[in-house]
Each structure stands twice: as C-alpha cells, then as structure tokens.
N, C-alpha and C positions, 0 to 999 in steps of 0.2 A: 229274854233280852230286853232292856231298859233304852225303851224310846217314848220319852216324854212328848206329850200330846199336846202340849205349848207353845212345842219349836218349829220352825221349819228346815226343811231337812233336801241336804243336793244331793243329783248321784255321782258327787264325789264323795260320798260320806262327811259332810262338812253338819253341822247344826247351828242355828239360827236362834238366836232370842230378840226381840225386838224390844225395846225400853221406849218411847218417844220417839226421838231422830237418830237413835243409837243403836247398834245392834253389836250382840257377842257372838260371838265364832269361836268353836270349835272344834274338833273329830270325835263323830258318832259311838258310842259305845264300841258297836259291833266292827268301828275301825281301828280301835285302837287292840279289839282281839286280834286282828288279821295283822296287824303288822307287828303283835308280840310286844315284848320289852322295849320302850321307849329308853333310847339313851341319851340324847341331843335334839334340842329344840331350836333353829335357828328362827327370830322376831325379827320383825322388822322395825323401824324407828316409830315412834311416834311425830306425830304429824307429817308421815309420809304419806301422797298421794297415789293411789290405786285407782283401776279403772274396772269393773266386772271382769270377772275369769282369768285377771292377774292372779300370778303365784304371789303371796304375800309371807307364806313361813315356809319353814323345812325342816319335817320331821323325822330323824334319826331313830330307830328301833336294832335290837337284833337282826333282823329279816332281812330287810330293806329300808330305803329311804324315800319317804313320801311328802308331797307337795300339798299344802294347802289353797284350794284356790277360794279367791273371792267371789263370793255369790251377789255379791253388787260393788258400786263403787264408791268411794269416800275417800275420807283420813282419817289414818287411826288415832283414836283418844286416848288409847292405852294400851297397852301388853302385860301378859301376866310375869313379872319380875320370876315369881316361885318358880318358874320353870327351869330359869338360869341352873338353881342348884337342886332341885327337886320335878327332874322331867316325869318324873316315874307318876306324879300325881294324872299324867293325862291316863292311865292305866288304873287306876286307881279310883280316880272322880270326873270320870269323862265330860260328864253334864256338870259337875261344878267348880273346884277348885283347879283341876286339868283343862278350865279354859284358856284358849291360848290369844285373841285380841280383842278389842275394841273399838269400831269404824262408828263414823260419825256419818251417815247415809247420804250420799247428794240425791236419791231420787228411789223414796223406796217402793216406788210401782216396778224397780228390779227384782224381788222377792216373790211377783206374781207367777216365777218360772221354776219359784222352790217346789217341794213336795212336801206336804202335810202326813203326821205321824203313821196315820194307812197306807198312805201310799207310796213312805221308806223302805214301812215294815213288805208291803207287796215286792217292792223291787229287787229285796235282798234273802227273798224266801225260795 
C-alpha cells in the first residue's frame, strides 16, 4: 500500500501536503480501495470558508458515498477542475492527480492532531 512519508494523514482517511500556508487534501490511497469506483465528485467553491472537521467535498464511488472532512481550517485556493469529467483519477493517482482541494491554512498548529505516515499505516493494519 502507497502511503507517502511526506504527508500527513486523518483517521478519516484524508492526506495532507503542506506547501507554505497552503495545504492539499486528498483521499488516502487505501480509501479510495474501500470505497471502489469513484463516480462523482462534489467541490466546493473556491474561496469558501471552512472551519476544522467541516464536510468540504463529496465523494460518489460505486459502494457508497463518502464525506471529506477538513483536517484544519481555511479557504480554498483551488479545487481540482479534472475531477469534474475524470473522477476515476482519485482511483487512479490518489497522492497526485486525484487530489481533490486546496485550503489556504488560518492556523496550521491544526495539523498537530494529523498522523504521520507510521502511524496511518498502524491505524489501518
């Protein structure tokens, strides 16, 4: 299983990149196995305000339908457009082209409650 040792990682299965005051968000590899065939991606606006543990997207698979929550708070800077007509990349390129936002951080001492790559991979073994 491919959990990159850069990111941090919730146990909602969400993964974290930090850039500066920017972070990307996505679904973990091993969540995009559990919920199968991605069919629909619901984003949210850009420069919408989130608070920690807001629902910010909504992911449509075969399975089921799963909630993205925000591991901190901000506004987003961006959403990835590809998903609109090519969902199927969060299945595909979990950690890079199947990223699904970009949050412009108001206070990234909220990331101190992520989990680091041992201790996803611990959580989910």
């Amino acid at each position: 299983m491919n959990v990159p040792a850069e990111f941090k990682y919730t146990s909602d299965h969400e993964w974290i990149r930090v850039e500066g005051d920017s972070a990307t968000i996505g679904i973990t590899d091993y969540a995009q196995g559990e919920l199968g065939d991605v069919v629909f991606v619901e984003l949210p606006d850009v420069d919408e305000e989130f608070e920690k543990g807001d629902v910010a997207a909504t992911i449509e698979a075969v399975k089921t339908v799963a909630d993205v929550f925000l591991p901190l708070g901000g506004s987003i800077e961006a959403v990835n457009e590809k998903l609109d007509d090519t969902s199927e990349l969060i299945n595909q390129d979990a950690y890079g082209e199947g990223w699904i936002l970009k949050i412009k951080m108001n206070d990234a001492s909220e990331l101190d409650s992520c989990m680091t790559a041992e201790e996803y991979i611990a959580s989910i073994s």
